[in-house]
RONU-819566 format. One record per residue: y, z, x of N, C-alpha, C, O, CB in turn. Coordinates in steps of 0.2 Angstrom, whole numbers, plus 5000, padded with zeros to 4 digits. Each point is the difference from the previous one (the first is absolute). Last residue first. Glycine has a CB too. Layout:
% RONU-819566
YZXYZXYZXYZXYZX
...
END
This chain:
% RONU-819566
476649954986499449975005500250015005499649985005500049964990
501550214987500049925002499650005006500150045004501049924992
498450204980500250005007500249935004499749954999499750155000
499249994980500749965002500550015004500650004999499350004993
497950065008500450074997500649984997500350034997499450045013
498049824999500350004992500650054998500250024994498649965002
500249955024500249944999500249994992500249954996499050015015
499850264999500949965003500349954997500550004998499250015013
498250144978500049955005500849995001500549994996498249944999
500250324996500249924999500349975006500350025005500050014983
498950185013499449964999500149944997499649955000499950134998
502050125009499650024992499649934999499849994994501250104997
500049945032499450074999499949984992499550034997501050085013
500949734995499449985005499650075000499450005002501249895006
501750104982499449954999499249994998499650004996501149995011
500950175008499850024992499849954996499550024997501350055004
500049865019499650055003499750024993499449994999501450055011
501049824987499349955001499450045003499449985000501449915004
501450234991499649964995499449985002499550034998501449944998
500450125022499450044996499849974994499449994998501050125007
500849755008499550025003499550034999499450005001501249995005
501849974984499449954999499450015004499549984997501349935001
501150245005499549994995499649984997499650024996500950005006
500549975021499550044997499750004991499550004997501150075014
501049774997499449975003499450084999499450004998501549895014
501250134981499949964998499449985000499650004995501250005007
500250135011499950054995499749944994499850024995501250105010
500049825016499350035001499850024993499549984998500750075013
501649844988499749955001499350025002499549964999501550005002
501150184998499849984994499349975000499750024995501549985002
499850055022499550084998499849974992499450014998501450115009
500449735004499449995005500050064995499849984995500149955019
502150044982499849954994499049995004499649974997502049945000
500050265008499850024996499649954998499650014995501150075004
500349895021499450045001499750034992499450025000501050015014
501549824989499149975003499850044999499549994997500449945010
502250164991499749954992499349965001499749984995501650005002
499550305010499949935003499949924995499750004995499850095015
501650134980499550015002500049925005500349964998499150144990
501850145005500449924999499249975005499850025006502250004994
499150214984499449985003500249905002500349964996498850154995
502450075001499250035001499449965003499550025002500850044988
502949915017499350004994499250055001499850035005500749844994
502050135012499750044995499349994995499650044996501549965006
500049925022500450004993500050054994500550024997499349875007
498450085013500650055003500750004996500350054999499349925013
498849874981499850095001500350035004500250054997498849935002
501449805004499850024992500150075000500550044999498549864998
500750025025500550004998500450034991500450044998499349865013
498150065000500050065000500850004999500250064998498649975010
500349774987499850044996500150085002500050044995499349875001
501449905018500350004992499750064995500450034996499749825004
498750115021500950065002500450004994500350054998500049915014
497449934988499850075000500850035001500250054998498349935008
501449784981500050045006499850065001500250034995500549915007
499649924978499749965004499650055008499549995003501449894990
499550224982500549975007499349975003499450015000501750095003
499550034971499550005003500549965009500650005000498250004986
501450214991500049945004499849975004499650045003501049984995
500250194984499449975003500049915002499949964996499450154998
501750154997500349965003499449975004499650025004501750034995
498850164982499849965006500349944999500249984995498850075007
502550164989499649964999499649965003500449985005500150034989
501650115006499550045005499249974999499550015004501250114995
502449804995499250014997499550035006500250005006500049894986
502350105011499650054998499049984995499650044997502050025004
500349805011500150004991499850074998500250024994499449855004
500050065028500550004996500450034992500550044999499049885009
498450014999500050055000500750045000500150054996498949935009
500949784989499650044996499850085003500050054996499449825001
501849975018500450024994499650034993500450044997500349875008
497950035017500850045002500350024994500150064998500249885012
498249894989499650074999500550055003500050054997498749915005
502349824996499650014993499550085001499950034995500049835003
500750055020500750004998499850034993500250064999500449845008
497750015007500650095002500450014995500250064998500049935016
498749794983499650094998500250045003499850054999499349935000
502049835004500050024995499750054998500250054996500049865004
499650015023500850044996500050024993500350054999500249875008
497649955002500050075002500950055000500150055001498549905008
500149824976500550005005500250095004500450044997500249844996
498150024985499649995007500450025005499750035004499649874992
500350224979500349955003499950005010499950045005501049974982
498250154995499749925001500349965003499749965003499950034989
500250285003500449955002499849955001499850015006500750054997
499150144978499749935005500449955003500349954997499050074997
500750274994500349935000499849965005500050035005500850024991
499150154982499549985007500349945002500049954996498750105001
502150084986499550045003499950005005499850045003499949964990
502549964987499549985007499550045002500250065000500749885005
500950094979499249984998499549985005499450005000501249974992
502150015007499850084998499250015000499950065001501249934990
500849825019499150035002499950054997499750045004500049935006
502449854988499550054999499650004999499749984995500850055003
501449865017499450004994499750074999500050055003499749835001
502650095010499949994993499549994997500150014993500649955008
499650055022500350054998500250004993500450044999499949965012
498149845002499950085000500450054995499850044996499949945017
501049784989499450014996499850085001500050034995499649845006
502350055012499950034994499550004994500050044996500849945009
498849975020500150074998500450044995500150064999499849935010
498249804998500750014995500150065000499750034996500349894996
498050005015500350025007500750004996500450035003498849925008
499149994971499950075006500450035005500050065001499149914997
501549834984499750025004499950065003500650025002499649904998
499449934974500550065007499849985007499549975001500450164992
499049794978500549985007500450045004500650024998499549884996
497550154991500850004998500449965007499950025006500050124987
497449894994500550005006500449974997500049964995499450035014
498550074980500750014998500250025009499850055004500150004980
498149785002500550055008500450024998500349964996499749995013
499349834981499750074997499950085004499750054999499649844994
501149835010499450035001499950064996499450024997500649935015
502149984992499549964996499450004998499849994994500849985010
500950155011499950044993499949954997500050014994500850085005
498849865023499650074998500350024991499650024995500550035020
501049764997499249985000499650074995499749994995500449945019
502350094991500049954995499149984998499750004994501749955010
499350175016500050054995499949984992499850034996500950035014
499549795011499250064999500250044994499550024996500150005017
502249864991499549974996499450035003499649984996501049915001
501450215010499849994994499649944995500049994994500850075010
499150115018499949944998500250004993499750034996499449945013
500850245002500749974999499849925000500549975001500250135006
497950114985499849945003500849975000500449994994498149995001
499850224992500950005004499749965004499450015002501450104998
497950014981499849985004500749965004500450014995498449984999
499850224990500749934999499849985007499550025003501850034990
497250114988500149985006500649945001500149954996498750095007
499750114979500850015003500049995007500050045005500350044986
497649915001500449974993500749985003500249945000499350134990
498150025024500850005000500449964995500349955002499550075009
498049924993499950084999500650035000500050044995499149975009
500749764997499350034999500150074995499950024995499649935017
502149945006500050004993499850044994500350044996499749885009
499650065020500250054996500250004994500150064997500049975012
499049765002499450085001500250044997499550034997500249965012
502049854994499550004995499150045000499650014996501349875002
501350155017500149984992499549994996499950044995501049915009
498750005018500050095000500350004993499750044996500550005018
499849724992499250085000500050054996499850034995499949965017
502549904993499549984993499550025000499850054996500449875001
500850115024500450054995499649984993499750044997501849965010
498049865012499750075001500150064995499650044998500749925013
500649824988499350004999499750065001499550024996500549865007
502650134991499749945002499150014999499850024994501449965015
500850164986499249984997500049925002499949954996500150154991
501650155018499649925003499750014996499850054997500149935014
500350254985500749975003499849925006499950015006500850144991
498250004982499849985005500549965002500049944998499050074999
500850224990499949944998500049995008500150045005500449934981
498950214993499949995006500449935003500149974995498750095003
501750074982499550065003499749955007499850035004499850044982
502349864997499850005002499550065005500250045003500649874993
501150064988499550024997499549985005499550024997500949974992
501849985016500050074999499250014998499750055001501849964994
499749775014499650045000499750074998499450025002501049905004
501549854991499750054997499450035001499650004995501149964999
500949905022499650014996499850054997499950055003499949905002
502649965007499350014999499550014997500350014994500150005011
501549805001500150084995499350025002499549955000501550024988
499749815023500350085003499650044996499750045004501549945000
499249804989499449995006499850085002499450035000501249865005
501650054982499350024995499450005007499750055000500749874986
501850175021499649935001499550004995499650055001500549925010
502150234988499249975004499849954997500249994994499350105008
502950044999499649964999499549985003499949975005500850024991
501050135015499650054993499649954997499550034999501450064998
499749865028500349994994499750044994499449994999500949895007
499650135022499649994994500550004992500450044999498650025009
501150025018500549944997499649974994500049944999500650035013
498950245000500750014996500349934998500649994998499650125008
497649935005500249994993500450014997499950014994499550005006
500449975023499849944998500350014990500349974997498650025016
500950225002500849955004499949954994500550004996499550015019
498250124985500550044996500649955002500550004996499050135005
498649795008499849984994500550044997500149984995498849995006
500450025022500849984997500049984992500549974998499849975014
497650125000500350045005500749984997500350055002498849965009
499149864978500050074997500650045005500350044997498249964998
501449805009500449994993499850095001500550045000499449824991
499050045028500850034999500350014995500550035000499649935007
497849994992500150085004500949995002500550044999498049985010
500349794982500150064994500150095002500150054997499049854996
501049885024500449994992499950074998500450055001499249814993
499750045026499950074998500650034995500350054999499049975012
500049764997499450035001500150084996499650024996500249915017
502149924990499649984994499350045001499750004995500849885002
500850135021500350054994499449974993499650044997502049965009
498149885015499650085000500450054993499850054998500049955018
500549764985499450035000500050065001499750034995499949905008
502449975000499950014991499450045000500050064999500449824994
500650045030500350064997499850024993500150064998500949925009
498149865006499850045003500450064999499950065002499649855006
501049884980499450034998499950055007499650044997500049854995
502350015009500050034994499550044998500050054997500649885001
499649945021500250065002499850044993499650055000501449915010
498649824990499450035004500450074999499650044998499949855012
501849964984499450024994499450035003499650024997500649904997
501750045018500350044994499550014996499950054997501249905003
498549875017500050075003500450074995500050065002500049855009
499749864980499350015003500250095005499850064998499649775005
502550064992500050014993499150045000499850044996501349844999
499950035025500550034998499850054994500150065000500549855005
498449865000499850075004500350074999499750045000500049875008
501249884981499350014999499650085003499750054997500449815005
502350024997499850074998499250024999499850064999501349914996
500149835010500350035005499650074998499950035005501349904998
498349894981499650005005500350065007499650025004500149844992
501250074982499950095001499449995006499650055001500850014984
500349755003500850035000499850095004500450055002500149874983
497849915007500350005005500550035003500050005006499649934992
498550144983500749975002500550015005500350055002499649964989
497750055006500049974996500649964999499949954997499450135001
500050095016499949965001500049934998500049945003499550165000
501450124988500449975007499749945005500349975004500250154997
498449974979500849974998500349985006500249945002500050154989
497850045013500049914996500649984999500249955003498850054990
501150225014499749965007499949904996500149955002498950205004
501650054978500549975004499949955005500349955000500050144998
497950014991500249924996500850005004500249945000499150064986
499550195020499749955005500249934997500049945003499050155001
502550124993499649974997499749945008500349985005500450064980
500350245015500249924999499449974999499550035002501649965005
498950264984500049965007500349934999500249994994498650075010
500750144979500450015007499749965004499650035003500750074996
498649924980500549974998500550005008500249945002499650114982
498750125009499649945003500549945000499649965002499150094994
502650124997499550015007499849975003500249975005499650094993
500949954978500349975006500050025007500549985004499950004988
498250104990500049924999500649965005500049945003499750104984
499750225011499549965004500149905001499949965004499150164990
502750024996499950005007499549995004500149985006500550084992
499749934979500549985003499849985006499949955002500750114992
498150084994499649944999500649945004499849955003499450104982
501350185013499550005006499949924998499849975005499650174998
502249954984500150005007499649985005500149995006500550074991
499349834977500150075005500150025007499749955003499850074990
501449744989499650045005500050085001500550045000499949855006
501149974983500150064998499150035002499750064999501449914991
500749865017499649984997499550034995499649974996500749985012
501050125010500449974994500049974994500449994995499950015013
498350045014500250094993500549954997499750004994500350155014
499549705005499350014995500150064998499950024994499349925012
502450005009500349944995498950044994499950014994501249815019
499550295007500750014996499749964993500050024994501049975017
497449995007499950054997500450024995499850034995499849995014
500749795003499749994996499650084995499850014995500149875014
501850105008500149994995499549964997500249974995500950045008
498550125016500450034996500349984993500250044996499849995014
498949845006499350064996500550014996500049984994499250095015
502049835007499649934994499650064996499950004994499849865015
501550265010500549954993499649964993500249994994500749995016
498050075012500150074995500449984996499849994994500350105013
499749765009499649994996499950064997499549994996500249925009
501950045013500449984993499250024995500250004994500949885010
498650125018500250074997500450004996500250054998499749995009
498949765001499650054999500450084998499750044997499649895011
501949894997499949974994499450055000499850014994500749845006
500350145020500550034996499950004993500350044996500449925012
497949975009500050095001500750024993500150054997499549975020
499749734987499650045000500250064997500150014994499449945014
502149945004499949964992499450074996500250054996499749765009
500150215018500550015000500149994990499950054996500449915019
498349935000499850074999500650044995499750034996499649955015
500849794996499650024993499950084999500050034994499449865008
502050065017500349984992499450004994500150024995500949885011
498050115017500450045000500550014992499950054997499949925018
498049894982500650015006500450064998500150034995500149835007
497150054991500650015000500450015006499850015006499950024983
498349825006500150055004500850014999500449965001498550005008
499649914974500450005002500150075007499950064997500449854990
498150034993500649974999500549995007500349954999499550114989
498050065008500049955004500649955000500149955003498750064996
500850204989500050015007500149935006500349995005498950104989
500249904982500750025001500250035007500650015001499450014987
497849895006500349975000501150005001500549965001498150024992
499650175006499850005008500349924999500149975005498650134999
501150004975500350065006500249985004500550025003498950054996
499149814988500850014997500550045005500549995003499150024983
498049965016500149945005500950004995500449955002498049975002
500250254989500350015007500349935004500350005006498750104995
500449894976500450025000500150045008500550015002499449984984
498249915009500549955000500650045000500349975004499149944991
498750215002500049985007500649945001500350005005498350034995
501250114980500350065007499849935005500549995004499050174994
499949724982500650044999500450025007500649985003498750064986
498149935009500149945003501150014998500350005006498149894991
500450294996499750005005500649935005500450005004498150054990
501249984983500550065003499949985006500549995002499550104990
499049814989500549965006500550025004500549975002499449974992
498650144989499549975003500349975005499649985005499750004987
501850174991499750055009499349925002499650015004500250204990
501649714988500350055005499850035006500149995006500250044984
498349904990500549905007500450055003500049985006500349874986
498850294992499650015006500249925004499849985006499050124988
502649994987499950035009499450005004500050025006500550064991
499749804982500649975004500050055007500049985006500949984982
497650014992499849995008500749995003500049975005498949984993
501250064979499650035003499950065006500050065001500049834994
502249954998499350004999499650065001500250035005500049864996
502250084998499650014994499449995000499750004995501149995000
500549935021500150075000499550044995499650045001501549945002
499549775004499250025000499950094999499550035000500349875010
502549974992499349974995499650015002499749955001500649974994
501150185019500350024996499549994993499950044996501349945013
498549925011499850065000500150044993499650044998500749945015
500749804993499350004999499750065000499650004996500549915009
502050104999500049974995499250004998499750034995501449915007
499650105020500150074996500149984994500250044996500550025013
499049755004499450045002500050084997499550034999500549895012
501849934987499649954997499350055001499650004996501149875006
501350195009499949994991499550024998499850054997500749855003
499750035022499950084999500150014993499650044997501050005015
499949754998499149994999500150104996499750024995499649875019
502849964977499950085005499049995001499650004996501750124997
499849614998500150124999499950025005499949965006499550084983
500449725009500650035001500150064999500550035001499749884999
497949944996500549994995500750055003500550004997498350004992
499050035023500249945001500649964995500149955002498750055002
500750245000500349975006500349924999500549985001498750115005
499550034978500550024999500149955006500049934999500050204994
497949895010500249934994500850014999500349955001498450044990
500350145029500049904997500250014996500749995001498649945001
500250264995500750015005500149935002500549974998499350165007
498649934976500850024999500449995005500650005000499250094993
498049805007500450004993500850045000500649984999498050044996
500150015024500049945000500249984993500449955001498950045008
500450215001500449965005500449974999500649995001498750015003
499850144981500650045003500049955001500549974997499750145005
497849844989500750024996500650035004500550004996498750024995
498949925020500149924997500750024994500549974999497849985001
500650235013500549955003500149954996500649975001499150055010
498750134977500950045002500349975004500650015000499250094998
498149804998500349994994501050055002500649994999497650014992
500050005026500549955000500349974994500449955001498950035008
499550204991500550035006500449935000500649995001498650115007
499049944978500550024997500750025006500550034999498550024992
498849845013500449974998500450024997500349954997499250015004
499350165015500549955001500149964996500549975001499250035007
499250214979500049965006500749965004500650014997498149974998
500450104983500350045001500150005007500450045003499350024986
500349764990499850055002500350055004500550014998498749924999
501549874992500250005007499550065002500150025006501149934993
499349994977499549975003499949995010499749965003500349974983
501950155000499450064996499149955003499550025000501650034985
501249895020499950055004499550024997499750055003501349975001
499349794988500149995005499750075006499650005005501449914989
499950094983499349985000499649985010499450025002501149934982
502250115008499250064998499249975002499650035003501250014986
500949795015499950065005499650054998499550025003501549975000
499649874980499749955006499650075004499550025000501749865001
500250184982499650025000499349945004499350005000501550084989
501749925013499650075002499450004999499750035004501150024994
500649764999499649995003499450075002499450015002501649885002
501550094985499249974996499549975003499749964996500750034997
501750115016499350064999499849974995499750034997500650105005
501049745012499250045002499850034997499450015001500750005006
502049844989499450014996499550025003499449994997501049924997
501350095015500350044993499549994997499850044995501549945004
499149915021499750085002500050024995499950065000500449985009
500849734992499050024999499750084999499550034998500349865011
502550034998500149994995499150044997499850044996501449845007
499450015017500150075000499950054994499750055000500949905009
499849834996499350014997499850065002499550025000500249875001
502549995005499950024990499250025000499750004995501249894998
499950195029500149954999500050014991499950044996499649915017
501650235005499649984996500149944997500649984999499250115000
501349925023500250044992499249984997499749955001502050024996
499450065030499349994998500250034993500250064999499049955014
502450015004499949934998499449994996500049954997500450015013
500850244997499450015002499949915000499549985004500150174991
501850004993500149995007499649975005500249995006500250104992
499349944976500650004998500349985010500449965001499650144984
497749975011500149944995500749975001500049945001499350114992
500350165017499549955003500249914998500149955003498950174997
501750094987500449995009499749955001500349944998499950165008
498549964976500949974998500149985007499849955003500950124986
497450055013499949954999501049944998500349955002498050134994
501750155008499849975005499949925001500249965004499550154996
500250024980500750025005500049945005500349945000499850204999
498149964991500249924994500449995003500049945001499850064988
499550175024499449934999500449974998500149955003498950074995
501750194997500249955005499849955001500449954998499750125005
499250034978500649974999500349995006500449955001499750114989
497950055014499849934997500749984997499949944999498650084999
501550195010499949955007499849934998500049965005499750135002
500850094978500449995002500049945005500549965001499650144995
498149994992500349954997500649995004500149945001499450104987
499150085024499849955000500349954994499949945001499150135006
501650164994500249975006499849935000500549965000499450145005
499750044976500549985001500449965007500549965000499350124992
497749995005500349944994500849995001500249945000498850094991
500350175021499649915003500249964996500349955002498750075001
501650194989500449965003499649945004500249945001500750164999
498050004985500749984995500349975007500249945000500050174988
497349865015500550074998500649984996500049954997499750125013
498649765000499950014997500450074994500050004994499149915016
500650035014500349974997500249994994500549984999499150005007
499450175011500450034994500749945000500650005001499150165001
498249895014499849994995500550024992499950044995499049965013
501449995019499850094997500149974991500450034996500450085015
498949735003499950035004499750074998499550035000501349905007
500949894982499150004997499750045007499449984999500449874994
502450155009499850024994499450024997499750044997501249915002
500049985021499950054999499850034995499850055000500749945006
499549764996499950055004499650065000499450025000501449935002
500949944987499449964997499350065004499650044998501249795000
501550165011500250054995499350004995499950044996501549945004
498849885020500150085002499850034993499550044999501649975010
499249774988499549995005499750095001499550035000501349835006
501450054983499350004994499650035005499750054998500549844992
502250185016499349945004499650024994499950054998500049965016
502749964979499650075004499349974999499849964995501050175003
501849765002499349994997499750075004500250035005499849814994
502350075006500150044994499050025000499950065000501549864992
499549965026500050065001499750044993499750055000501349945010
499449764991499550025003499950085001499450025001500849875004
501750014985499450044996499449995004499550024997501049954991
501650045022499650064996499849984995500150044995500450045010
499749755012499750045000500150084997499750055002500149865006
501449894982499150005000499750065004499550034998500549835004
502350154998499850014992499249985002499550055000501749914992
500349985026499850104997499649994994499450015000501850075003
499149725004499650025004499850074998499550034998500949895010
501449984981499249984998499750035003499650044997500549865000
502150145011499750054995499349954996499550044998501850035000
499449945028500149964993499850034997499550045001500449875000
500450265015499549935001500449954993500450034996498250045009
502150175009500449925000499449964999499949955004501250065005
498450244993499949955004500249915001499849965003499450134995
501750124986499650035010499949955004500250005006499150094990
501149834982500650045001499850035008500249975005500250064981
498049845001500749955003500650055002500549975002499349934991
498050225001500349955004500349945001499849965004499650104997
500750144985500050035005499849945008500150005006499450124983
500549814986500750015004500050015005500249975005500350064987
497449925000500349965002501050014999500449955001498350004996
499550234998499949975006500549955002500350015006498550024992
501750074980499950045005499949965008500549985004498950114986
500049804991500850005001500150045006500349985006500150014981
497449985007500349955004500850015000500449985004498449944993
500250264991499750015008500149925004500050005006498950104990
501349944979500650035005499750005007500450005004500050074987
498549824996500949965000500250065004500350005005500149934983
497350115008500449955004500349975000500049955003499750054999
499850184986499950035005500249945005500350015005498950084991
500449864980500850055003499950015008500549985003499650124984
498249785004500649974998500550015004500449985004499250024986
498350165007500149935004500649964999500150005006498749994993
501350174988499750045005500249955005500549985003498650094993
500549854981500650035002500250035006500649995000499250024990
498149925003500449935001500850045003500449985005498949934984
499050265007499949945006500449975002500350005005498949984992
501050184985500250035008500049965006500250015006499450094989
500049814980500850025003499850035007500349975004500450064983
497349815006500250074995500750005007500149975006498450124987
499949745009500549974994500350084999500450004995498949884998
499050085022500649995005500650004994500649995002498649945010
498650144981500050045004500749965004500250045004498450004995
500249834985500350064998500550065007500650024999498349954990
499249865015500850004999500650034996500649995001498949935002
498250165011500049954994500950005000500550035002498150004989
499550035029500650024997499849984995499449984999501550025010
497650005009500250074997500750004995500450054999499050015013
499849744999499350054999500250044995499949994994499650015019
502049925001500049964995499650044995500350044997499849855008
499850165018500750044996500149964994500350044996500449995013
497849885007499750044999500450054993499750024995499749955020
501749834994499250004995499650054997499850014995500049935012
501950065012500250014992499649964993500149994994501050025012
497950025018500350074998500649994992500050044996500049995020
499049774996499450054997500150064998499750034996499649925010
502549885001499750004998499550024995499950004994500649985013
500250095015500650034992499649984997499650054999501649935001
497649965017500050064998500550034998499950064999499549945006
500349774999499450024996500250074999499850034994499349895011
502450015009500349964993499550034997500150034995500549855008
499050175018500650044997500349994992500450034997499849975017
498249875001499850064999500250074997499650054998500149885008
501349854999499549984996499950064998500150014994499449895011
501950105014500149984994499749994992500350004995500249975014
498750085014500250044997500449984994499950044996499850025014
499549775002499450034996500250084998499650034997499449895010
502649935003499949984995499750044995500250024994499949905011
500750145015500350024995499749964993500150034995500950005014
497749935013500350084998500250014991499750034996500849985017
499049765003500050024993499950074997499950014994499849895006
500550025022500749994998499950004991500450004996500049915017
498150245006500249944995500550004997500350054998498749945001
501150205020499949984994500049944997500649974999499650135001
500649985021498850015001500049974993499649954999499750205009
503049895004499849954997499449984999499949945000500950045003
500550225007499449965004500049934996499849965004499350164998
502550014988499950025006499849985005500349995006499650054989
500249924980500749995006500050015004500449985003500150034994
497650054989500249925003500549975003500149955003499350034990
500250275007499650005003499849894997499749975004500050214998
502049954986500050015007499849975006500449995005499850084990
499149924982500649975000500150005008500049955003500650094984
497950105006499849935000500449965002499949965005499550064988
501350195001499650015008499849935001500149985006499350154992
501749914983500550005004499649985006500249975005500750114989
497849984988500149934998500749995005500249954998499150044987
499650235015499749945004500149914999499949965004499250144994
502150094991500050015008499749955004500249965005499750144992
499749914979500749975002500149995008500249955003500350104986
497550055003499949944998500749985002500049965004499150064988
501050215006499649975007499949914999500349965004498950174998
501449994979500650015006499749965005500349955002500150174995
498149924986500549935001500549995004500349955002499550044987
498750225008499949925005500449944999500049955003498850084997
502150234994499549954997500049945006500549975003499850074983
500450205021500449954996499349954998499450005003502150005003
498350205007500150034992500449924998500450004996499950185004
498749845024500750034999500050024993500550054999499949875010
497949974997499850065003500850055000500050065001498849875007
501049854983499850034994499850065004499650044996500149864994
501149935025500550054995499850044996500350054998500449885001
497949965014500450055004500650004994500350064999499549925017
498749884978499650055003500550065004499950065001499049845001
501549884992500050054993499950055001500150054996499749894997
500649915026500450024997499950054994500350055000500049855004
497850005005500550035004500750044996499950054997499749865013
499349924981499350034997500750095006500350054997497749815003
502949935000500150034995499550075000500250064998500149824996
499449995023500750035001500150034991500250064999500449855013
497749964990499950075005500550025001499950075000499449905006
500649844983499350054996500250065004500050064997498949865002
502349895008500450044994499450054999500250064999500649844995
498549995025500850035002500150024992500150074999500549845012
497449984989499950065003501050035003500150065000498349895004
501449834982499850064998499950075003500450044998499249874997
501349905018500250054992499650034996500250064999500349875001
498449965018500650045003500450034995500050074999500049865011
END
């Protein structure tokens, strides 16, 4: 009976909003109220509901800042716009919150004070999300966001510690010595092949090493599982334990959704709590947008960073579960996070179409100083280059090498871009959708340009600002979709080609030419089994 009520109502739920333009997790919350409804109701649902959604919801944080580990190094939370950012943004946003309530609402001021720092936090869960969706963890501001949301974490973790009864024990003490176990793991993962056991090699590490073992010493399991991630980054293989646990990731994280749904059937006063603390949530963007140009951030990398950054936190929902003092607040606080998110998604959907439609308003708060991250590239001598070099983008890089001397290559990873000039690439760190990057590099030289990057915003955006630029040069790209690609092209580009259907035309042309070899063979009289050919 549970299962078929959450499968379905979820499956339900996602299905009619994402016909609406909002993302299925919306629907997932919906449905996690619908459930709620429907065991207060009737009472059809096992009295172990909340548990096994509990479980399901713990595996799919969990595996989701696992997955965010993956992609980070620590460096990345020690630079000023992070720690500094993160820091600043919540003192002030719990002073803020926690006068506004003991003063509006007469609570104890501990009480105010805990829950704004339950309010202070913005959802790792959403912002982890969206980010990896439109694959720009990894950009200047993904990294900024996701450093920000891991100084929450630590945040959180204090509250928890300090409210919560529960202090780290002295064997807690032990986490300090993991990374001389790293190269345990390396080996571990390098003999896990490429199967189920690399899938239970990536639970054994988020669940049960980082989210047990942390738990059992008195840490954050969420820590402990964004830590572990964190020592394996440098490996390899670190994306492909990523995409092997992407799957099992989306499916527990619906049982997150449909867990915050089940918190609680709000009330008339929740609602209320709710709707008000939803239109205070412009304020939270705003000053993260404030506090990161101050930082001397550009306007757009700002704004993308505190965007995804707009919502309340699902570690509020732990905190308040977490310290008794804020049990009255449980549901209250579930329905503020539910709301939050059915207001972040659809904006975070269409992040980079609104910076470009307010981008004259936006950049008047830029500071004349640029972010070493920021300054752009010296392209002027370029004659071709390739904007992405992930796997698709290195091909095409090194085919045209060959014959092209002068070729650059742009990748806002900066350790793809650390891989490639190792290797001997000349790739430069930018991003393409940076509408100051446009308005400062120089393309004196360009001839021919390749859009690699995977997210179908970027290649508008990037083939928009090159015609833009006045270049008249081919523009050539490729899409998953017959509409992404006639989209391309109506943009501007020359040519934006299917990506299966060029990797099957490749695969003919393959298979033809081995056909006429062995054809040509076999008319000048020599034997097959001598062409060197494989059997």
């Amino acid at each position: 009976m549970l299962e078929g009520l959450a499968i379905g109502l979820a499956f339900i739920g996602g299905l009619l909003v994402r016909s609406v333009g909002l993302p299925p997790l919306v629907g997932f919350l919906l449905a996690g109220f619908g459930l709620n409804y429907i065991g207060t109701e009737f009472g059809i649902l096992p009295e172990f509901t909340g548990e096994v959604l509990h479980y399901a919801a713990h595996w799919g944080v969990l595996l989701l800042l696992f997955s965010v580990g993956l992609k980070l190094r620590l460096g990345q939370i020690t630079q000023s716009h992070v720690l500094g950012g993160g820091l600043i943004h919540f003192a002030v946003s719990v002073g803020i919150f926690s006068l506004g309530l003991r003063v509006f609402a007469s609570l104890e001021w501990s009480t105010a004070i805990l829950l704004g720092c339950a309010l202070a936090f913005s959802s790792t869960v959403l912002a982890a999300k969206i980010l990896e969706s439109k694959r720009e963890l990894t950009s200047f501001h993904g990294r900024t966001a996701i450093g920000i949301l891991i100084i929450q974490d630590l945040l959180a973790l204090l509250v928890l510690s300090t409210w919560g009864g529960q202090t780290p024990s002295v064997y807690a003490l032990g986490v300090l010595f993991l990374p001389l176990l790293r190269p345990l793991f390396y080996w571990l993962l390098d003999v896990s092949g490429h199967d189920e056991l690399l899938v239970l090699m990536g639970m054994l590490l988020a669940l049960v090493i980082g989210g047990l073992g942390f738990s059992s010493v008195g840490l954050s399991a969420e820590l402990g599982a964004l830590a572990m991630g964190m020592m394996l980054a440098s490996h390899p293989r670190s994306s492909e334990v990523s995409e092997s646990l992407w799957g099992l990731k989306e499916l527990f994280l619906v049982g997150f959704f449909l867990q915050i749904g089940m918190s609680g059937l709000p009330s008339a006063s929740d609602w209320l709590f709710a709707a008000f603390f939803v239109v205070l949530l412009p304020l939270k963007g705003l000053l993260f947008y404030a506090i990161l140009t101050l930082f001397h951030l550009r306007a757009r990398n700002a704004f993308l960073g505190a965007l995804s950054l707009t919502a309340y936190s699902e570690f509020g929902l732990i905190v308040a579960a977490g310290v008794p003092m804020l049990d009255a607040f449980l549901v209250p606080l579930a329905l503020t996070v539910a709301l939050s998110f059915v207001v972040a998604a659809p904006l975070n959907r269409s992040a980079h179409t609104l910076f470009e439609r307010f981008e004259s308003v936006l950049c008047r708060w830029q500071t004349k100083k640029t972010h070493p991250d920021e300054i752009s590239p010296d392209l002027s001598n370029a004659r071709v280059v390739v904007f992405g070099m992930g796997r698709t983008g290195q091909a095409a890089y090194d085919v045209l090498a060959g014959g092209v001397p002068e070729i650059a290559g742009i990748d806002s990873d900066p350790y793809q871009v650390e891989r490639h000039q190792t290797e001997g690439r000349h790739v430069v760190l930018a991003d393409a959708e940076d509408a100051d990057f446009w308005s400062t590099v120089a393309l004196d030289s360009l001839e021919a340009a390749i859009l690699a990057v995977d997210h179908i915003d970027a290649k508008l955006i990037a083939t928009r600002k090159l015609r833009q630029r006045g270049f008249d040069g081919p523009i050539i790209t490729h899409a998953m979709y017959a509409e992404q690609a006639e989209q391309v092209r109506q943009a501007g580009a020359d040519r934006a080609y299917l990506t299966l259907q060029e990797a099957g035309s490749s695969l003919a042309g393959h298979a033809i030419d081995c056909l006429q070899r062995r054809l040509g063979q076999t008319r000048s009289g020599r034997p097959l089994a001598d062409s060197g050919e494989g059997s």
